[in-house]
KEGU-885243 format. One record per residue (C-alpha): residue number from 0; residue in three letters; x, z, y. Coordinates in steps of 0.2 Angstrom, whole numbers, plus 5000, padded with zeros to 4 digits. Each point is the difference from the previous one (the first is absolute). Last residue first. Example, Ala and Ser with C-alpha at 12.3 -4.5 7.8 and 13.67 -1.06 7.14 Angstrom:
gugu seq = 1	type = SER	xx = 5068	zz = 5036	yy = 4995 $
gugu seq = 0	type = ALA	xx = 4994	zz = 5003	yy = 4983 $
***
This chain:
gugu seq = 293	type = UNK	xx = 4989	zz = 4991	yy = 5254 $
gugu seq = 292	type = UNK	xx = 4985	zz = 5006	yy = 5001 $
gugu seq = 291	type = UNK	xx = 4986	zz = 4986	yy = 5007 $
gugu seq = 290	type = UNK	xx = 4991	zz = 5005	yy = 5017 $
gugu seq = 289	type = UNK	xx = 4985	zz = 5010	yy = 5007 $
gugu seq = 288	type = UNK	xx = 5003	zz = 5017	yy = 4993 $
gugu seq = 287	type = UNK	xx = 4990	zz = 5015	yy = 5003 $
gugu seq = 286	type = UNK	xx = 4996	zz = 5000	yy = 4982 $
gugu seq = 285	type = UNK	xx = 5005	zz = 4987	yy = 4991 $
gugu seq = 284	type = UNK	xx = 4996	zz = 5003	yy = 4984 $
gugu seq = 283	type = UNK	xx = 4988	zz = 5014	yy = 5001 $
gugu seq = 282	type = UNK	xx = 4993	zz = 4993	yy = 5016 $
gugu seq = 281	type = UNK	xx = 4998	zz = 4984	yy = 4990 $
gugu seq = 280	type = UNK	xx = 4992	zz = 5005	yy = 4981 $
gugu seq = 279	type = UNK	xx = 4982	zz = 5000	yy = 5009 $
gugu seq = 278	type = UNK	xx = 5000	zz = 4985	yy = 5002 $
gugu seq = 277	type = UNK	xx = 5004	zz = 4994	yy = 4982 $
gugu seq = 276	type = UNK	xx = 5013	zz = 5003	yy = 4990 $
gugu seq = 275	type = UNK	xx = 4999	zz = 4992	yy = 4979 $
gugu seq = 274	type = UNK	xx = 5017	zz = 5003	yy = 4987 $
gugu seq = 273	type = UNK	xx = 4996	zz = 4991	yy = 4985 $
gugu seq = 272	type = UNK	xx = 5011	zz = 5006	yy = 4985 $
gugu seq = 271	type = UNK	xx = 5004	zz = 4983	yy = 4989 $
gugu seq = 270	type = UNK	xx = 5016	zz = 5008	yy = 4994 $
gugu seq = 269	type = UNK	xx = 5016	zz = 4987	yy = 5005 $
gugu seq = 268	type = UNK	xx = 4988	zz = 4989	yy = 5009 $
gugu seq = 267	type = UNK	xx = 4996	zz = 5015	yy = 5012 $
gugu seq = 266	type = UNK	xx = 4985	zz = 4994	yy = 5010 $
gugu seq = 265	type = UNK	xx = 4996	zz = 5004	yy = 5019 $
gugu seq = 264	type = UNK	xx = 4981	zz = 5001	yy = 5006 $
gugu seq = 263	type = UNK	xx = 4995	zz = 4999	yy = 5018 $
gugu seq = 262	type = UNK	xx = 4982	zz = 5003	yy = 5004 $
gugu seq = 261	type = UNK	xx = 4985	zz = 4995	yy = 5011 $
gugu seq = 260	type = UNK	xx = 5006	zz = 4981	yy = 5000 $
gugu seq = 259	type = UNK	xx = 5004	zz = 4996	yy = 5016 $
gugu seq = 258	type = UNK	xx = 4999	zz = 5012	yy = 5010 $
gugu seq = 257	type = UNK	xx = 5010	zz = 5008	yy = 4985 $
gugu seq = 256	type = UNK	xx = 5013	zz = 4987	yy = 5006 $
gugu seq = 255	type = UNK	xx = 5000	zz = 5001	yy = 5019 $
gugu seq = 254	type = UNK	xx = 5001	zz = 5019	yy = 4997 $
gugu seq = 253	type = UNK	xx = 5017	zz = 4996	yy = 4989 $
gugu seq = 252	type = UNK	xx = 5006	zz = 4987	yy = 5013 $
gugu seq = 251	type = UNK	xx = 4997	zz = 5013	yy = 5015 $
gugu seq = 250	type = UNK	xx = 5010	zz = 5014	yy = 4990 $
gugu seq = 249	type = UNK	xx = 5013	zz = 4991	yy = 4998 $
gugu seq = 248	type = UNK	xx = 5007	zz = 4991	yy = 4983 $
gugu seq = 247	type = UNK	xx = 5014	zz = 5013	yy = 4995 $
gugu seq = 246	type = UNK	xx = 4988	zz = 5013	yy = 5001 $
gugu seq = 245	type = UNK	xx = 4990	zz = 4990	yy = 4986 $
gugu seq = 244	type = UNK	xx = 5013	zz = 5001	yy = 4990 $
gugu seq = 243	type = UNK	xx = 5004	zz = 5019	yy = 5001 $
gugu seq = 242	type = UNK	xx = 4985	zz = 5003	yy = 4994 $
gugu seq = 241	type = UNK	xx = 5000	zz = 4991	yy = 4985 $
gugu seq = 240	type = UNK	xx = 5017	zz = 5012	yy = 4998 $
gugu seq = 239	type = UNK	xx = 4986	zz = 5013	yy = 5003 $
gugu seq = 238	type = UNK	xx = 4989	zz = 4996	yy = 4987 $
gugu seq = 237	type = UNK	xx = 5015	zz = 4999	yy = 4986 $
gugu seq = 236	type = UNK	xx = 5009	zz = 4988	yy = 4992 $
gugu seq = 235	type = UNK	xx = 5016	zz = 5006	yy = 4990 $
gugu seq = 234	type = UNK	xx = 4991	zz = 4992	yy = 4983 $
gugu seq = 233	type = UNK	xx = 5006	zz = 5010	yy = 4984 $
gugu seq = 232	type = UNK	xx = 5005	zz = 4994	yy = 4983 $
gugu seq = 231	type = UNK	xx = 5009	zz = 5013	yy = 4989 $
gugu seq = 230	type = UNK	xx = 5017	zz = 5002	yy = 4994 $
gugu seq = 229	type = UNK	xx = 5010	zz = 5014	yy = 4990 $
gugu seq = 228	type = UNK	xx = 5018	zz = 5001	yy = 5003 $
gugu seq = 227	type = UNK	xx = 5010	zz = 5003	yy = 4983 $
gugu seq = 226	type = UNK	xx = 5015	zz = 5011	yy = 4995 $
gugu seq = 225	type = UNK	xx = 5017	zz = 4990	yy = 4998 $
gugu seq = 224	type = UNK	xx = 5007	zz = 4989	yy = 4987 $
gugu seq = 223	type = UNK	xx = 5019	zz = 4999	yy = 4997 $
gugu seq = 222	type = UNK	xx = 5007	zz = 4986	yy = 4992 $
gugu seq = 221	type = UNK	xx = 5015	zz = 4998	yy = 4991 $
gugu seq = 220	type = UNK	xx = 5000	zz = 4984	yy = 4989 $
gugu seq = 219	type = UNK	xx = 4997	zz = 4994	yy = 4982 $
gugu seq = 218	type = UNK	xx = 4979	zz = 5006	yy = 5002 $
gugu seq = 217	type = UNK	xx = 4999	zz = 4989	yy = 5016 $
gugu seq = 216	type = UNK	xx = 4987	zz = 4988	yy = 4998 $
gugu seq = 215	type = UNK	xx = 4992	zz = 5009	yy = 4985 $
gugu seq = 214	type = UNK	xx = 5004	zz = 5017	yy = 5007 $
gugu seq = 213	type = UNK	xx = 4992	zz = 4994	yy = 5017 $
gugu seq = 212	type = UNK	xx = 4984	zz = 4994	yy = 4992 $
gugu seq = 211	type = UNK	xx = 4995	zz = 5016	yy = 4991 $
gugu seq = 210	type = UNK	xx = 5006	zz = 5012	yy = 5015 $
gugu seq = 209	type = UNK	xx = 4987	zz = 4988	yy = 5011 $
gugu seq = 208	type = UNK	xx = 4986	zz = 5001	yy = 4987 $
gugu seq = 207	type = UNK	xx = 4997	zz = 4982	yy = 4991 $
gugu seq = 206	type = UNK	xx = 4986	zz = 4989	yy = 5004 $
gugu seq = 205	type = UNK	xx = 5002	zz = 4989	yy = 5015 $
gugu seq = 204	type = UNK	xx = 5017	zz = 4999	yy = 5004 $
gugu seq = 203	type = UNK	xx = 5001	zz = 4998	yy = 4979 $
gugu seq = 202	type = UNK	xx = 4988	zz = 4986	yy = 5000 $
gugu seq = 201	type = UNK	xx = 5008	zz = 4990	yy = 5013 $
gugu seq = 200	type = UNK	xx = 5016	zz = 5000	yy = 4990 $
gugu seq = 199	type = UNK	xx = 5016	zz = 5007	yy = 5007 $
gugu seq = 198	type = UNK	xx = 5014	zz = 4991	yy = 4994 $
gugu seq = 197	type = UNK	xx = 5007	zz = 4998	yy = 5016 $
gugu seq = 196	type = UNK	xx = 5004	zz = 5018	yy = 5004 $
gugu seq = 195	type = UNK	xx = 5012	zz = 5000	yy = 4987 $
gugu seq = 194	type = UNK	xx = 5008	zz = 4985	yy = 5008 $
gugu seq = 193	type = UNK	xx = 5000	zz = 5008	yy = 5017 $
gugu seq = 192	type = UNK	xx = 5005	zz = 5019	yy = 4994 $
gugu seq = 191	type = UNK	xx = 5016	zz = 4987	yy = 4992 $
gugu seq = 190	type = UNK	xx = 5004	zz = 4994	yy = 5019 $
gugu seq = 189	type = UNK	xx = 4999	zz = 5015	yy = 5008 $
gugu seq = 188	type = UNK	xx = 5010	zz = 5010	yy = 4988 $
gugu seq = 187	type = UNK	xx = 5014	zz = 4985	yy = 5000 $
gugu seq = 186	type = UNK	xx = 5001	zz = 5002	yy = 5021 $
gugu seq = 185	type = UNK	xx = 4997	zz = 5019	yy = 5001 $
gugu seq = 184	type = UNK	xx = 5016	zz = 5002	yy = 4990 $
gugu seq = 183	type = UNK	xx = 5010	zz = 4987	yy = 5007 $
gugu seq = 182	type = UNK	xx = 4995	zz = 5006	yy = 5018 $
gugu seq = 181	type = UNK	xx = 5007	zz = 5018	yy = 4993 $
gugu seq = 180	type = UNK	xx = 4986	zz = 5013	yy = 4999 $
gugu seq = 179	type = UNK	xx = 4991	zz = 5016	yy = 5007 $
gugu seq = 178	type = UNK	xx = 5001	zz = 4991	yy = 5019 $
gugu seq = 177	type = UNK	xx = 4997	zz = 4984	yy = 5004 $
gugu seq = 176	type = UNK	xx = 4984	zz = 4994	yy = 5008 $
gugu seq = 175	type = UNK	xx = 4985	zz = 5000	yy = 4989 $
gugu seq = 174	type = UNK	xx = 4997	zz = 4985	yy = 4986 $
gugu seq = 173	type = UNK	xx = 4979	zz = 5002	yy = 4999 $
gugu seq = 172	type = UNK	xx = 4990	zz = 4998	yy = 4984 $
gugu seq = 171	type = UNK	xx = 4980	zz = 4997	yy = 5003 $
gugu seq = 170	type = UNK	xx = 4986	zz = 5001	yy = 4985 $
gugu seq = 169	type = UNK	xx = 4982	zz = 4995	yy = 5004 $
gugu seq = 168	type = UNK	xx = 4983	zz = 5006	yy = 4995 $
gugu seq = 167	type = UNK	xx = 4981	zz = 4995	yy = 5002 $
gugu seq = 166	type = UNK	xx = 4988	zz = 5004	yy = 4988 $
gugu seq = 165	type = UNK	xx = 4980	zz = 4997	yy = 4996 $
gugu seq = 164	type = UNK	xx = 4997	zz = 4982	yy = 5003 $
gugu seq = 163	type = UNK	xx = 5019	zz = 4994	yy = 4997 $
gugu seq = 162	type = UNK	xx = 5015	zz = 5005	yy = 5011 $
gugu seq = 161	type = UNK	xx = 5021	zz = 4996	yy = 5001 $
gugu seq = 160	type = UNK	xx = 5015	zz = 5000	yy = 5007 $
gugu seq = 159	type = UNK	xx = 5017	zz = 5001	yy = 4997 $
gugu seq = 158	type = UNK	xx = 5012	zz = 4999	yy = 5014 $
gugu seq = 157	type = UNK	xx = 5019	zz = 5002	yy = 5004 $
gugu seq = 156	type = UNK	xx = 5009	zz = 5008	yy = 5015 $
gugu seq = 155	type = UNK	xx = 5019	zz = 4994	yy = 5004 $
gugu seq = 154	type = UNK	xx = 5004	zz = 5010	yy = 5017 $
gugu seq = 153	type = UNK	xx = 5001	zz = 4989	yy = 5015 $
gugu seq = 152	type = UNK	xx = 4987	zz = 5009	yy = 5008 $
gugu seq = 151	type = UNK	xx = 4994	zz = 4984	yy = 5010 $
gugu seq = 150	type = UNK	xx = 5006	zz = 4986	yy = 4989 $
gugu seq = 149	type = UNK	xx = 5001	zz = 5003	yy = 4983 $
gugu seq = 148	type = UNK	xx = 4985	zz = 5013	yy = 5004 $
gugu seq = 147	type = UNK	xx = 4987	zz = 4984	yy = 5006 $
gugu seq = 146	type = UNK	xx = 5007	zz = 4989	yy = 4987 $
gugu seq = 145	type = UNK	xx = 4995	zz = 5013	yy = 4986 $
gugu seq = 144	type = UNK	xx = 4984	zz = 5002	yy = 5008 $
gugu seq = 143	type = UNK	xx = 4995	zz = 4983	yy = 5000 $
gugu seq = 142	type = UNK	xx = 5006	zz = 4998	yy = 4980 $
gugu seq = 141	type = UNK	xx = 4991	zz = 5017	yy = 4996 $
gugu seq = 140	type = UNK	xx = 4983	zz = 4992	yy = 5011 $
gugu seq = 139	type = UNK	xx = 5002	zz = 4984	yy = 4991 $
gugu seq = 138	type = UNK	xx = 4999	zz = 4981	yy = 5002 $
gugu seq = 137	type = UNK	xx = 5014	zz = 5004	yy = 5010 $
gugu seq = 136	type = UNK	xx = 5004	zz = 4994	yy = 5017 $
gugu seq = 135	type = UNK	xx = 4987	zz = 5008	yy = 5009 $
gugu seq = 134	type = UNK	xx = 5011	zz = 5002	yy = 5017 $
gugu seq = 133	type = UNK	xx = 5008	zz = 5016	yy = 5004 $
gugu seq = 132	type = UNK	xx = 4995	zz = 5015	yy = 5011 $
gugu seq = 131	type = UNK	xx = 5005	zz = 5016	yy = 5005 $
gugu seq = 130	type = UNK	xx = 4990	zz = 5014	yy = 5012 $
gugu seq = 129	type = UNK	xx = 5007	zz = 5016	yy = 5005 $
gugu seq = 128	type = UNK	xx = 4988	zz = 5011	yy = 5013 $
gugu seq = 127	type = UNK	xx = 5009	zz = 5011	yy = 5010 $
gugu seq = 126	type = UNK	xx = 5001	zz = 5020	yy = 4998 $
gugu seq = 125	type = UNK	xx = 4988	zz = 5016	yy = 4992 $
gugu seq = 124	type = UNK	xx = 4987	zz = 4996	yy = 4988 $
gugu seq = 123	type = UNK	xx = 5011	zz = 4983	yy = 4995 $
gugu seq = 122	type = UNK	xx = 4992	zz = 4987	yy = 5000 $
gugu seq = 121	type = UNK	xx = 5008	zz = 4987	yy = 4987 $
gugu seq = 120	type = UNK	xx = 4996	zz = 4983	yy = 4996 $
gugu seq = 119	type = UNK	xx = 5006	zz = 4989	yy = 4989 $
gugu seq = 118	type = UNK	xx = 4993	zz = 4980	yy = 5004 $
gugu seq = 117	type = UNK	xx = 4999	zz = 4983	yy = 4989 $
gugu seq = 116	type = UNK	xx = 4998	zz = 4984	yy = 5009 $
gugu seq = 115	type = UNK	xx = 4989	zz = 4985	yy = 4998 $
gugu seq = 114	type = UNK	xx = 4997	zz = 4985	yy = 4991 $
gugu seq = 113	type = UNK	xx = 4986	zz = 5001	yy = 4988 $
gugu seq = 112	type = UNK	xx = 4995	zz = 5017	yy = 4993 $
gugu seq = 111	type = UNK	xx = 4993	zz = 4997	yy = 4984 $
gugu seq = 110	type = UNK	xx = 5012	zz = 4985	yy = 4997 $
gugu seq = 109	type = UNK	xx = 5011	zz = 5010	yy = 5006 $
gugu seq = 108	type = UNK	xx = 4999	zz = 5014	yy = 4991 $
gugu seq = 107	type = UNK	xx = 4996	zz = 4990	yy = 4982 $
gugu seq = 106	type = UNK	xx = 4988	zz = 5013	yy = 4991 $
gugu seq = 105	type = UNK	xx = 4997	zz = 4986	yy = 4984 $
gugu seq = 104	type = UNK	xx = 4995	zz = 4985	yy = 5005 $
gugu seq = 103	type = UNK	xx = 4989	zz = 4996	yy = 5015 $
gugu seq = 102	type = UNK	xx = 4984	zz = 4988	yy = 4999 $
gugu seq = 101	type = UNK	xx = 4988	zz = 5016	yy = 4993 $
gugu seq = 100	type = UNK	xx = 5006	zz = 5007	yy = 5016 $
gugu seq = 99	type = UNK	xx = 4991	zz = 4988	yy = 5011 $
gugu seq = 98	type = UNK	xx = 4997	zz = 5006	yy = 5017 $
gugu seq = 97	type = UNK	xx = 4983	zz = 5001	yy = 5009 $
gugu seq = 96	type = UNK	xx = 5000	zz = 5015	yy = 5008 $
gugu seq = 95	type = UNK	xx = 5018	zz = 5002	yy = 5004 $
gugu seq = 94	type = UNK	xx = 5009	zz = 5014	yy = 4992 $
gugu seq = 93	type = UNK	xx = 5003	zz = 5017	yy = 5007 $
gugu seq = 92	type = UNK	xx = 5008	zz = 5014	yy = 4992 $
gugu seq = 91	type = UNK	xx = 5002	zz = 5017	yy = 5003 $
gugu seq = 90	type = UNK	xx = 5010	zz = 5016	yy = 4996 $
gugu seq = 89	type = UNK	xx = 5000	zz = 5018	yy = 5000 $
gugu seq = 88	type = UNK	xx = 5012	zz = 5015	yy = 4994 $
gugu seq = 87	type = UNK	xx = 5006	zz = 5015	yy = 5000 $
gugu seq = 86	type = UNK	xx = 5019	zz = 5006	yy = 4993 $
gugu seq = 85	type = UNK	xx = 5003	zz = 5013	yy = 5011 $
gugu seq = 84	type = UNK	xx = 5013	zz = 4989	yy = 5011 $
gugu seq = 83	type = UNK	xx = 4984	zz = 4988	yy = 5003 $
gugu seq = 82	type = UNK	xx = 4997	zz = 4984	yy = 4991 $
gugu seq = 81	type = UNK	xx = 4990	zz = 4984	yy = 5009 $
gugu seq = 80	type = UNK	xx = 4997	zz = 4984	yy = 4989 $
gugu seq = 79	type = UNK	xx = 4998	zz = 4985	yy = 5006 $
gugu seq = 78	type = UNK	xx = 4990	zz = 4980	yy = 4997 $
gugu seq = 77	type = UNK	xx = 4995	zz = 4991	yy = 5014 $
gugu seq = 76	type = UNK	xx = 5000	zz = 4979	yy = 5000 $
gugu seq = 75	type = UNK	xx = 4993	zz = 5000	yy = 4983 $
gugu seq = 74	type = UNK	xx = 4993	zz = 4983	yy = 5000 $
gugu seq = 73	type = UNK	xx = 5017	zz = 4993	yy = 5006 $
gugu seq = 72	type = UNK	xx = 5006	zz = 4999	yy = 5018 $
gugu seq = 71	type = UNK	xx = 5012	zz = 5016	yy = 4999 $
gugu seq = 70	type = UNK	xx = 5000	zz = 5019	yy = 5004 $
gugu seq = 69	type = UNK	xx = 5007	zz = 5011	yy = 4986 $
gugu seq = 68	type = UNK	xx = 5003	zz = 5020	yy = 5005 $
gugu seq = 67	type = UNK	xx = 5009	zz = 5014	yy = 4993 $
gugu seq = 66	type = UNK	xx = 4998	zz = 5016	yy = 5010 $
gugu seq = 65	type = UNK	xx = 5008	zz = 5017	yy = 5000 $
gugu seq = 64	type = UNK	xx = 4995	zz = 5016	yy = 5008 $
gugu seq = 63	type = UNK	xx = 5007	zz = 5014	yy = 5007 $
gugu seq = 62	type = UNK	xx = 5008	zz = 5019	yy = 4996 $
gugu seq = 61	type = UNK	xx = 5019	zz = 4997	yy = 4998 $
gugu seq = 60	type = UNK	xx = 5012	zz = 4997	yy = 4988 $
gugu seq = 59	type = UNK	xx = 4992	zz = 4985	yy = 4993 $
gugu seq = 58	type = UNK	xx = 5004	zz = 4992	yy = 4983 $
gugu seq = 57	type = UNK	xx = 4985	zz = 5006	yy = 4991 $
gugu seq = 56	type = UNK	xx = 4993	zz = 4987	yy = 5014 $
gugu seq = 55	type = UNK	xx = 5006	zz = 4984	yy = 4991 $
gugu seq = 54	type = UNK	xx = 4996	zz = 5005	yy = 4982 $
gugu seq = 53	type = UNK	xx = 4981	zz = 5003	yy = 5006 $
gugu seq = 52	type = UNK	xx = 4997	zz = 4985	yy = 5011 $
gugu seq = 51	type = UNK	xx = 5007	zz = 4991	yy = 4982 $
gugu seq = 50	type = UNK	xx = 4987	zz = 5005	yy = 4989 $
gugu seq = 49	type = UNK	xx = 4986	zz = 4995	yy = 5016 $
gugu seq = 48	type = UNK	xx = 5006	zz = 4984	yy = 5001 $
gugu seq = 47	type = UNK	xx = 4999	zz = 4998	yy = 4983 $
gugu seq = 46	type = UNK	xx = 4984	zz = 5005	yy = 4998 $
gugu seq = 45	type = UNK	xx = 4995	zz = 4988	yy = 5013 $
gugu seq = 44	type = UNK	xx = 5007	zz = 4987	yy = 4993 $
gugu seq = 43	type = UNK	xx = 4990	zz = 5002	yy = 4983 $
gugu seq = 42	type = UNK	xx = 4985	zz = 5003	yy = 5010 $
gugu seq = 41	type = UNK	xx = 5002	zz = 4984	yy = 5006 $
gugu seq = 40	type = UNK	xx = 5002	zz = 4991	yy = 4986 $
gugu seq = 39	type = UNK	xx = 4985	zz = 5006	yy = 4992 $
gugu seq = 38	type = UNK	xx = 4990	zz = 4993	yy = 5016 $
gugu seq = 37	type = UNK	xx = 4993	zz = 5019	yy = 5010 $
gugu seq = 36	type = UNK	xx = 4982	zz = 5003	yy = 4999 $
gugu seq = 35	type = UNK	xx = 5003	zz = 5017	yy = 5008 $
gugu seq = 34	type = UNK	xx = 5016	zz = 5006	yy = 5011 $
gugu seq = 33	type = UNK	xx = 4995	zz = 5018	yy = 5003 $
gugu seq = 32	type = UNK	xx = 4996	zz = 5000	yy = 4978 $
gugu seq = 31	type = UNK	xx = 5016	zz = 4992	yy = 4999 $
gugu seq = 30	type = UNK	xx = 5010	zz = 5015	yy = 5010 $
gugu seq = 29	type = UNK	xx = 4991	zz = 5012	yy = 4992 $
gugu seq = 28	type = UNK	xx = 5005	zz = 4994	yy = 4981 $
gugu seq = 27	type = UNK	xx = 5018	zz = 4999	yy = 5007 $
gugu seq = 26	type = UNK	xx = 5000	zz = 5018	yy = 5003 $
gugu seq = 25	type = UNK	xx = 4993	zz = 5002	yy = 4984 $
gugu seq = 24	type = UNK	xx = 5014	zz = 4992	yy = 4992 $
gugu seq = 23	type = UNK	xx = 5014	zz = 5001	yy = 5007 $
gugu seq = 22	type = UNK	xx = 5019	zz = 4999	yy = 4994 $
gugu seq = 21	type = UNK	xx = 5014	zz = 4999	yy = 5007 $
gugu seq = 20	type = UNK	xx = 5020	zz = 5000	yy = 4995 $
gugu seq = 19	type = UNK	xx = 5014	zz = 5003	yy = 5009 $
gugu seq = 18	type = UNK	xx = 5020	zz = 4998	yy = 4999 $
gugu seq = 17	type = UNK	xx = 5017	zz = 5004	yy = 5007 $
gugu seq = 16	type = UNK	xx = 5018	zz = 4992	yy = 4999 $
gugu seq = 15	type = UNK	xx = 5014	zz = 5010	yy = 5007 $
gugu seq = 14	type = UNK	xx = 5008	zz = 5005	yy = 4983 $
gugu seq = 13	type = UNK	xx = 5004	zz = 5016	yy = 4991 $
gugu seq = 12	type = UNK	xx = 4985	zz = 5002	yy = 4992 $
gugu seq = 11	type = UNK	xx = 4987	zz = 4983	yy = 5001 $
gugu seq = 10	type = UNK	xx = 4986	zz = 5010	yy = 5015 $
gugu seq = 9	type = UNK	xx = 4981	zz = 5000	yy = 4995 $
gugu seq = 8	type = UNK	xx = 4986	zz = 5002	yy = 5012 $
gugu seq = 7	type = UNK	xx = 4983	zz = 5002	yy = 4991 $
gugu seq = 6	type = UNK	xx = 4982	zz = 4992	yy = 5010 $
gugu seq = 5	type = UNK	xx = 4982	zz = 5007	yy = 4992 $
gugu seq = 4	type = UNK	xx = 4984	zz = 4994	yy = 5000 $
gugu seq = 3	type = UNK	xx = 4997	zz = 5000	yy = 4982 $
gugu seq = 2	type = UNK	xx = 5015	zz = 4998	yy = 4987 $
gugu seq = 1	type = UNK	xx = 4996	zz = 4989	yy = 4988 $
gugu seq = 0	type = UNK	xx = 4993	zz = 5004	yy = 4983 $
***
């Protein structure tokens, strides 16, 4: 049985190569249900982008949250995955209409997701926004994210991903800066990790308990496996963030607009909670105020 909605960190003794390993399964669940009537093939991007949200943000050392994004001109034209530093999640995605996924084969990214560019982005709670891009120029999100920490971290950081109706899960092994281990050292233990890494089967990222799957990998070398973080879905949306919004558009555009239409109602797309204000909602929110916050 696989282990449910749970990420290990695991370190290869006496070297400077690390790893992780994800999987969710009720968290996942929510996510689909919040993104219903989903393609097939959609759902299985979505899963892993979610799987791999999670493996970037075990890495931050500070309180924040992480995003991985896809925008292109195909009929999935917005597809991410948000993970905070305590390991809770959300994600969307949002085909065209009318698009044909019965026409695509298999869960090709940028067939998916046409031409387009794909973004990390990290806000930290406290300090400046961080945001890297690079072009979809993989027909996967492991290929695309490999590029992207080839060239922006510059450490070598391999991919495996994977998700069906019910799971999604993903395996990451990172080369850290040099510090237990010769280069030598690092080098030839980074290079066989990879190959045992490779002979993952979808079925096994899928199915097998994380201490299960690491010893069959990696039972011939030394790997330390660490206590597990638990995860959970949870949407960061609130009434007063909706709020916050309409501050930003004025106070005489919002009255203009429940003129209008009697009330103003603001969707989450991540959890489909409705957020309604009306008139008597604008001396709470804006109080005395008669311009935009800033």
């Amino acid at each position: 049985m696989p282990s449910r909605d749970l990420l290990h960190r695991f370190l290869f003794d006496k070297t400077d190569i690390r790893g992780e390993i994800v999987t969710m399964s009720d968290s996942y669940q929510q996510i689909l249900a919040n993104n219903s009537q989903l393609h097939p093939v959609v759902q299985a991007l979505l899963g892993e982008f979610v799987a791999a949200a999670s493996l970037l943000a075990s890495s931050l050392k500070f309180d924040g949250i992480i995003t991985l994004q896809a925008r292109g001109d195909g009929p999935l034209p917005l597809i991410m995955a948000e993970c905070t530093h305590q390991q809770t999640l959300r994600a969307i995605a949002q085909p065209e209409s009318d698009a044909d996924f019965d026409a695509l084969e298999g869960e090709d990214l940028q067939k998916l997701v046409g031409k387009g560019m794909l973004a990390i982005i990290i806000e930290p709670e406290k300090g400046e926004r961080y945001q890297g891009i690079v072009p979809l120029d993989s027909s996967s999100l492991a290929g695309c994210l490999q590029h992207y920490f080839d060239l922006s971290e510059q450490l070598p950081t391999r991919f495996w991903l994977s998700s069906d109706a019910r799971t999604a899960t993903g395996l990451m092994l990172q080369a850290l800066p040099q510090q237990v281990a010769s280069a030598e050292e690092n080098a030839e233990q980074w290079n066989t990790s990879v190959l045992l890494a490779d002979t993952v089967k979808e079925e096994e990222l899928l199915q097998l308990d994380h201490q299960e799957l690491i010893h069959r990998l990696f039972h011939e070398e030394r790997v330390r496996l660490f206590d597990p973080v638990p995860l959970e879905f949870s949407c960061s949306c609130s009434r007063s963030r909706s709020a916050n919004a309409l501050i930003s558009l004025g106070r005489e555009d919002v009255e203009a607009l429940i003129a209008e239409q009697d009330l103003i109602t603001i969707d989450c797309k991540f959890c489909n909670q409705s957020y309604v204000f009306g008139a008597p909602d604008l001396d709470e929110i804006f109080g005395d105020r008669t311009s935009p916050l800033h």
